[in-house]
C-alpha positions in Angstrom: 0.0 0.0 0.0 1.3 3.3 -0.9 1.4 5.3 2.2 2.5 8.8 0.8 0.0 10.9 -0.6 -0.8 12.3 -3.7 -1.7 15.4 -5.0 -2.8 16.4 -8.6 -3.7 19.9 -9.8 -6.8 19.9 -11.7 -6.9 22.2 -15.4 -8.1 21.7 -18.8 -6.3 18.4 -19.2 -8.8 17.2 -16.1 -11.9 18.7 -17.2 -12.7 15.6 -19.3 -14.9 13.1 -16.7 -13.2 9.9 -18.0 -10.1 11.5 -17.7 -11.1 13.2 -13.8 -12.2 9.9 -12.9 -8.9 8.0 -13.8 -6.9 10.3 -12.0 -9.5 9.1 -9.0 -8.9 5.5 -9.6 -5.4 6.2 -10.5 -4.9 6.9 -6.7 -5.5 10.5 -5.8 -6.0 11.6 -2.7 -6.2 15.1 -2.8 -7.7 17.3 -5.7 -5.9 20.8 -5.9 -8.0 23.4 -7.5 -5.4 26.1 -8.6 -7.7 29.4 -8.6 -4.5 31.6 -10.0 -5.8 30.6 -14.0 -9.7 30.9 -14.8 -12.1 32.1 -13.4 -14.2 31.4 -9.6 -17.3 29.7 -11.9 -14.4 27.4 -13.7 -13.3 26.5 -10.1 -16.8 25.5 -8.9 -17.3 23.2 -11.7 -14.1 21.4 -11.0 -15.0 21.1 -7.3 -18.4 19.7 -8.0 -17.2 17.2 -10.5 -14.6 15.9 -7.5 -17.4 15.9 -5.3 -19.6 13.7 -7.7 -17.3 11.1 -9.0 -15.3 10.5 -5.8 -18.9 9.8 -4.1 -19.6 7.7 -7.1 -16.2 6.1 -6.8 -16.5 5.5 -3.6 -13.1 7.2 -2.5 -12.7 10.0 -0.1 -10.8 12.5 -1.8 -9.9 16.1 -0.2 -10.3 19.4 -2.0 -7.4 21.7 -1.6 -8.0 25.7 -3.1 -5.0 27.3 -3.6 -5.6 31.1 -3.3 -3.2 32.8 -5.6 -2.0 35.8 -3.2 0.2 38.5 -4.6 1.0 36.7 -7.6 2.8 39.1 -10.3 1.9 38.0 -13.9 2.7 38.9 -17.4 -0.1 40.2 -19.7 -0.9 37.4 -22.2 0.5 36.4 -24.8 -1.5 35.9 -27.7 0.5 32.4 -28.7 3.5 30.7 -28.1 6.8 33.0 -28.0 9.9 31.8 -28.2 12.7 33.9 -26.6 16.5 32.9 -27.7 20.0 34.1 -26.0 21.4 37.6 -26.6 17.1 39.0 -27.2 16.8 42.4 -25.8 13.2 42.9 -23.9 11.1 45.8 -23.2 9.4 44.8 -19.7 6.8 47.8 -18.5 3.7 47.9 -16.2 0.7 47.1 -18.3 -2.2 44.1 -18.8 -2.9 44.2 -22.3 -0.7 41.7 -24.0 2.9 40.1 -24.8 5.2 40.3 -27.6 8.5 39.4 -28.2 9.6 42.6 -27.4 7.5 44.1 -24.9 6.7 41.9 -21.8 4.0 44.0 -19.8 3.8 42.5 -16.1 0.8 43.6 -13.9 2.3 44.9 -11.4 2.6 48.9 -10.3 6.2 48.8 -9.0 7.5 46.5 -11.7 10.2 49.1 -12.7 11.2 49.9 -9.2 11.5 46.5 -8.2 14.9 45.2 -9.8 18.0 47.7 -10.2 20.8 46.7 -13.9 22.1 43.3 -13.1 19.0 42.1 -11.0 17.8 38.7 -12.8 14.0 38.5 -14.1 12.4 34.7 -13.4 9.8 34.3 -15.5 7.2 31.3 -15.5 8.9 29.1 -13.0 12.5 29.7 -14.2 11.3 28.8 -18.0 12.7 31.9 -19.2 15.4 34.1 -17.4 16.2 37.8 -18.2 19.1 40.0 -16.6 18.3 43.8 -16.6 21.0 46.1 -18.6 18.7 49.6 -18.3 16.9 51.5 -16.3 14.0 54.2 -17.5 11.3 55.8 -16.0 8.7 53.2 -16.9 10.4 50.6 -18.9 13.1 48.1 -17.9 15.4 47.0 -20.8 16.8 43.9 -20.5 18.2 40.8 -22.1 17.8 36.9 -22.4 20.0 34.7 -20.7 18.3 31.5 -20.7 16.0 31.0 -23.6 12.6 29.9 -23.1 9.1 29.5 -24.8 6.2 31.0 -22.5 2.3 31.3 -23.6 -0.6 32.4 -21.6 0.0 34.1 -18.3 3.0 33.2 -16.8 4.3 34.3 -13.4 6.9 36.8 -12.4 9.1 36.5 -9.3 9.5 39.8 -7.5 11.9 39.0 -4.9 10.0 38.8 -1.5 11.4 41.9 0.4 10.4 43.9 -2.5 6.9 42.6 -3.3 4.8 45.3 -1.7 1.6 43.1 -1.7 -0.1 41.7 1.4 -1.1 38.2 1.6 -4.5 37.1 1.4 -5.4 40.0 -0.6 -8.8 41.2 -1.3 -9.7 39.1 -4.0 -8.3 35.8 -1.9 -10.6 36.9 0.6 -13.4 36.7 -2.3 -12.7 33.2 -3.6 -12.1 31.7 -0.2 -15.7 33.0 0.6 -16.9 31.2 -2.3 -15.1 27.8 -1.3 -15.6 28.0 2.3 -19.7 28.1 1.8 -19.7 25.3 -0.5 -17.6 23.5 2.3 -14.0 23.2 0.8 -11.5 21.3 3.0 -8.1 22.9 2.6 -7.2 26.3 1.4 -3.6 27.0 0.6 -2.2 30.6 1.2 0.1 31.9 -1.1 3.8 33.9 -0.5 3.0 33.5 3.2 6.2 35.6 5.1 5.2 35.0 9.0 2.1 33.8 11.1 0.5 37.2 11.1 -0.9 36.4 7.5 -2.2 33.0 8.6 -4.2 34.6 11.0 -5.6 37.0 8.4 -7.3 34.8 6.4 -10.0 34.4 9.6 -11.8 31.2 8.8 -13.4 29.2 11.5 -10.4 26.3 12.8 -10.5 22.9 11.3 -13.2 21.4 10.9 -15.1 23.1 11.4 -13.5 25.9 8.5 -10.6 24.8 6.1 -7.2 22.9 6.9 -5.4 26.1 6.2 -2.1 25.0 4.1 0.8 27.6 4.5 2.9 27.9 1.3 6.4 28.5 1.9 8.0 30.1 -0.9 9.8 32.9 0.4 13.4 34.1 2.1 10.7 36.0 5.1 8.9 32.1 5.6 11.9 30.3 6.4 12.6 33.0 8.9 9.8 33.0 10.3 8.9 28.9 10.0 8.3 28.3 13.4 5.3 30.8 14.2 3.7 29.9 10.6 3.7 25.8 11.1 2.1 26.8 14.6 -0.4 28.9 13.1 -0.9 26.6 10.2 -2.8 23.1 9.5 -0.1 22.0 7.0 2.8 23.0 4.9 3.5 23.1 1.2 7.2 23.4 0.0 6.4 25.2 -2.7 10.0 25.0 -4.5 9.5 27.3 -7.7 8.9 30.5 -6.0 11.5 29.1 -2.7 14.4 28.0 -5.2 13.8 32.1 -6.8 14.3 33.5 -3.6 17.3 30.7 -2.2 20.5 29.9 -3.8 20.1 26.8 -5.8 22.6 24.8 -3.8 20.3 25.9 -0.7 17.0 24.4 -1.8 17.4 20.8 -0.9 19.0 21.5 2.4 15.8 23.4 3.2 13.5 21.4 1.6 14.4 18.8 4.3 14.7 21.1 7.2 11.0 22.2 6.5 10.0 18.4 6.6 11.8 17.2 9.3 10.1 20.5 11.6 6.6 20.0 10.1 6.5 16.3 10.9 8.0 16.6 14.3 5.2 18.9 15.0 2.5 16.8 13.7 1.5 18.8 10.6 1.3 17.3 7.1 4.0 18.4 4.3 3.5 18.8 0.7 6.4 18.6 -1.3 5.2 20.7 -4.6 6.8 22.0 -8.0 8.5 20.2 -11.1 8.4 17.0 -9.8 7.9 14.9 -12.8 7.8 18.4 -14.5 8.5 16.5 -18.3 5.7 14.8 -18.1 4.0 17.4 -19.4 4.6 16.7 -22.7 6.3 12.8 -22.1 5.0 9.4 -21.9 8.1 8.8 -18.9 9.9 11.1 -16.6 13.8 11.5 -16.0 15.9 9.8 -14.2 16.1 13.0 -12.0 12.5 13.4 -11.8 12.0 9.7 -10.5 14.8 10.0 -7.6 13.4 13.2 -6.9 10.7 11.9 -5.6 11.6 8.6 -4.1 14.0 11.6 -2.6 11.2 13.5 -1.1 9.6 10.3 0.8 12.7 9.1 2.1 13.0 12.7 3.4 9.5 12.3 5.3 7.5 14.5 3.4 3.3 13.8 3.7 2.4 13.9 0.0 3.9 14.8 -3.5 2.3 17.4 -5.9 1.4 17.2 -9.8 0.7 20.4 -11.1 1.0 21.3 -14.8 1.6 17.7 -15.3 -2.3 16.9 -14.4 -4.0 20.2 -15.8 -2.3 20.5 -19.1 -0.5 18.0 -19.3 -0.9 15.2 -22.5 -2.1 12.0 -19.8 -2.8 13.6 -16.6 -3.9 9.5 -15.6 -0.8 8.3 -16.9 1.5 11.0 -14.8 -1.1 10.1 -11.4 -0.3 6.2 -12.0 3.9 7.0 -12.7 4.1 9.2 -9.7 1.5 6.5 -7.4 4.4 4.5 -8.4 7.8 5.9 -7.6 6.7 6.9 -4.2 4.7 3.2 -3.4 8.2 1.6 -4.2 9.8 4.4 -1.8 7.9 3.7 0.7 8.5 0.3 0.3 12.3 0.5 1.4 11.6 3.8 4.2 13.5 3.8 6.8 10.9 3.6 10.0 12.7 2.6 12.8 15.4 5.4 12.4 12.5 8.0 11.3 11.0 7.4 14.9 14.0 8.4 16.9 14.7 11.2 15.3 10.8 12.4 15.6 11.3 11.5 19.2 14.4 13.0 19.8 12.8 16.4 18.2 10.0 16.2 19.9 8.7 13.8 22.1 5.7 16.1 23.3 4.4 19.7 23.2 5.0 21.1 26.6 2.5 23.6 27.6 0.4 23.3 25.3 -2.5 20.8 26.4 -1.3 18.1 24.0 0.8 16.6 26.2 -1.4 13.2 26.9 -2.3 13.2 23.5 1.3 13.2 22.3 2.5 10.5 25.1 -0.4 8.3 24.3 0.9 8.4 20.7 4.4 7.7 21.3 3.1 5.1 23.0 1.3 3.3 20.6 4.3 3.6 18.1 6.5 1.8 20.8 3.7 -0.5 20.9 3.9 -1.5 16.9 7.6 -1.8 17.5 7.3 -4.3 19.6 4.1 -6.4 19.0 2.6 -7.8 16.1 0.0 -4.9 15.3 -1.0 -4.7 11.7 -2.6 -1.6 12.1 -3.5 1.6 14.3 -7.1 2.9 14.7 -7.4 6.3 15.7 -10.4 7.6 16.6 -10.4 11.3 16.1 -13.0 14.2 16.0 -10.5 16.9 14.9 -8.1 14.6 13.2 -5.3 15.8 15.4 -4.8 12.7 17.1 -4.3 10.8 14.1 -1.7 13.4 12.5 0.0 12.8 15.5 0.3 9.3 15.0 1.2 9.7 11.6 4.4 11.4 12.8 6.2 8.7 13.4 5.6 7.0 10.1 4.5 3.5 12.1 5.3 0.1 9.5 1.4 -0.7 10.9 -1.7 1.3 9.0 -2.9 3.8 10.2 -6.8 4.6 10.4 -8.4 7.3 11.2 -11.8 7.5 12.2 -14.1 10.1 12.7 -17.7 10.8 12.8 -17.1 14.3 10.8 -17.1 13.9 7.2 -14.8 17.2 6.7 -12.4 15.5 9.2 -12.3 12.7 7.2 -11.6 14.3 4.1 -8.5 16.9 5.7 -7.3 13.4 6.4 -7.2 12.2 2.9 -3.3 14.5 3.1 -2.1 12.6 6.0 0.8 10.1 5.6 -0.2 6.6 5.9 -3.6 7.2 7.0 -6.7 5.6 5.5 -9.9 8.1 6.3 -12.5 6.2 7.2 -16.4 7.9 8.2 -18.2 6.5 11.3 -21.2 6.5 10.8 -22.3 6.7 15.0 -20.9 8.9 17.5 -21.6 7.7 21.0 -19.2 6.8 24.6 -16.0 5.6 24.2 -17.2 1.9 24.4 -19.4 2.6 22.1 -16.8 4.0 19.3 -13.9 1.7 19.9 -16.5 -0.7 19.4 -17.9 1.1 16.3 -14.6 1.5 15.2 -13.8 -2.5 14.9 -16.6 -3.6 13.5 -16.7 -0.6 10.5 -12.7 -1.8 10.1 -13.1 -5.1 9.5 -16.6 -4.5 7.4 -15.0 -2.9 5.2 -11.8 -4.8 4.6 -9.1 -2.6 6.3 -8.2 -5.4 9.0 -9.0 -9.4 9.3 -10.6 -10.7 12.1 -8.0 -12.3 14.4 -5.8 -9.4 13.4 -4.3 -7.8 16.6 -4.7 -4.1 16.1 -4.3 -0.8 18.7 -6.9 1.7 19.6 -6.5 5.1 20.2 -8.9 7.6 21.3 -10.2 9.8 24.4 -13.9 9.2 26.2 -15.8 9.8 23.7 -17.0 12.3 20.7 -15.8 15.4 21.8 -12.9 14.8 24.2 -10.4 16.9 24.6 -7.3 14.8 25.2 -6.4 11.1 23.8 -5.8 9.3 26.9 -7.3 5.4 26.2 -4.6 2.9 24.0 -6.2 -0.6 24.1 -4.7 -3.6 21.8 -6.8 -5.8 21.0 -7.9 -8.8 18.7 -10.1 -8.0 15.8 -13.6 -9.8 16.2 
């Protein structure tokens, strides 16, 4: 069983049922609806349609949004435009359209933003200009790595410079729109410190959204602690990041950004160019491939398709070749020594009210070291006390049960967790009870299978204080 998740970006290449429903079967876990191209109407009909067929598949399947904060972009381009070495560019404030010659980027202090010999990302690092002149209005610069961009393409504006807030005003409109229609996750985009998590003012989870903090600038990693404390996951979004970093930095911090999200209980997306050739190929590079075997060996929760499910040529094809690489990862991940060092991070939350919680979990991990336990059912009204759980990446399942459907759908990002709904809420008898039978019903566990339970008094409690192993009925 794979137990990393896996992410795909919906788009045009998705909007096809068939194709939207083998991506489901394929293995999704979590559909990302990327609300930075088209328009809120086009998003609603792509969260509908995952609704639908994941019912009708039978599959619970989360739905992140992924607000596109600040985000500078070029006006479009009318077609595809190749750029080659040595070109010299016009690039002014404007949002009427592209050429070869004149890029206009809407954004007011374009201009004022880079000085001569500041480097222009465009589009993910699909095109790179280096500025020679300044004028007024009008940057003049020149191509030094060719590239071919269409539509709409992003521009990096380095962090300390982007004078945009984040969730701007029109976040704050789409995130109404998805937060009445009950979306589970919303991602928050260019996030530089926990102040901006708190702005986007959504009820907790779940009650509101699992509120995913995107880390992609120099301001986030200096401020990582306060935002995975204010957060309900973590995307390392490495585009953006690897703009802001030196090259030679991003792995380094990719890891560091794991390793402190998992100790802490909080899922980890690992997002951007990961089987980025796929786009257009039937296979992905070698590179691609140990990429991500690279980012489940380094911990991380789930891996992200982006433009390799929304416009890419087989967006099922790309789902089944990444299900792959990180199923075989998994296969060979180190668990024992992942444990010790998640202990010897953090072994529990001190002052904050978790501490039973976190004990009893550490507990049940020691328990799965040492006993035959095929799998762990946690039985969770918030999902908190299966996230903890996942933590330490136990060799046993991990189930987590709740009685909340949204719960059970923020759990669809959780490493090695299988979501599954309870239909009852009740006494703590009564669940861990409820919790067996639905197990075994529906083929998770075997009778005469010697599982652990995990859960507190009842729906509602507060703290996870009752670890019981027992046989499967």
């Amino acid at each position: 069983m794979r137990r990393t998740k896996l992410v795909a970006s919906l788009g045009p290449a998705t909007d096809d049922e068939s194709v939207l429903r083998g991506i489901i079967r394929a293995g999704v876990d979590v559909a990302r609806i990327n609300l930075s191209h088209g328009s809120i109407d086009d998003g609603m009909v792509r969260y509908n349609a995952i609704r639908r067929i994941a019912a009708e598949e039978g599959r619970h399947v989360g739905i992140l949004a992924d607000l596109p904060g600040p985000k500078v972009r070029v006006a479009k381009f009318n077609s595809e435009t190749t750029f080659e070495n040595g070109d010299m560019v016009k690039i002014v404030h404007g949002d009427a359209k592209s050429t070869r010659e004149v890029i206009e980027v809407d954004y007011d202090d374009i201009v004022s933003s880079f000085v001569v010999g500041d480097r222009v990302v465009v589009g993910d690092g699909r095109m790179v200009l280096e500025v020679r002149d300044m004028g007024a209005d009008s940057l003049k610069a020149e191509v030094v790595h060719p590239g071919t961009l269409m539509g709409q393409p992003g521009v990096h504006v380095p962090a300390d410079k982007l004078t945009m807030s984040t969730p701007t005003p029109h976040d704050l409109k789409l995130l109404d729109h998805f937060v009445e229609v009950g979306v589970d996750m919303v991602a928050i985009s260019f996030v530089k410190s926990a102040h901006d998590m708190r702005r986007v003012g959504t009820e907790p989870h779940p009650r509101g959204p699992l509120l995913v903090a995107k880390i992609e600038t120099r301001a986030a990693i200096e401020n990582l602690e306060g935002i995975i404390e204010a957060s309900g996951a973590i995307m390392v979004a490495r585009g953006d990041l690897g703009n802001e970093l030196p090259i030679e930095d991003l792995p380094i911090t990719q890891k560091m950004i794991i390793k402190r999200c998992i100790a802490g209980g909080k899922p980890v997306i690992t997002a951007t160019q990961m089987l980025e050739s796929m786009i257009t190929a039937p296979a992905p590079t070698r590179a691609e491939a140990s990429d991500v075997a690279n980012a489940v060996w380094d911990g991380t929760s789930a891996v992200m398709l982006s433009g390799e499910t929304a416009v890419g040529i087989d967006p099922v094809n790309n789902v089944r070749t990444m299900g792959r690489i990180a199923r075989k990862a998994d296969e060979v991940f180190d668990h024992e020594a992942w444990a010790r060092n998640v202990t010897a991070l953090r072994m529990t939350d001190e002052g904050s009210g978790h501490e039973v919680t976190d004990g009893m979990t550490v507990a049940a991990w020691r328990a799965v070291r040492e006993l035959d336990i095929t799998a762990v059912l946690c039985i969770s009204g918030t999902g908190f006390t299966v996230r903890q759980m996942a933590r330490f990446r136990p060799e046993a399942q991990i189930l987590g049960l709740s009685t909340d459907m949204r719960t059970i759908n923020q759990l669809s990002m959780s490493w090695g967790t299988t979501p599954v709904y309870l239909p009852t809420a009740g006494t703590r008898e009564e669940m861990m009870e409820e919790a067996l039978k639905v197990a075994v019903a529906e083929g998770h566990i075997r009778s005469g299978d010697q599982v652990a339970l995990l859960g507190g008094d009842g729906i509602g409690a507060k703290v996870t204080n009752n670890l019981r192993i027992v046989v499967a009925p």
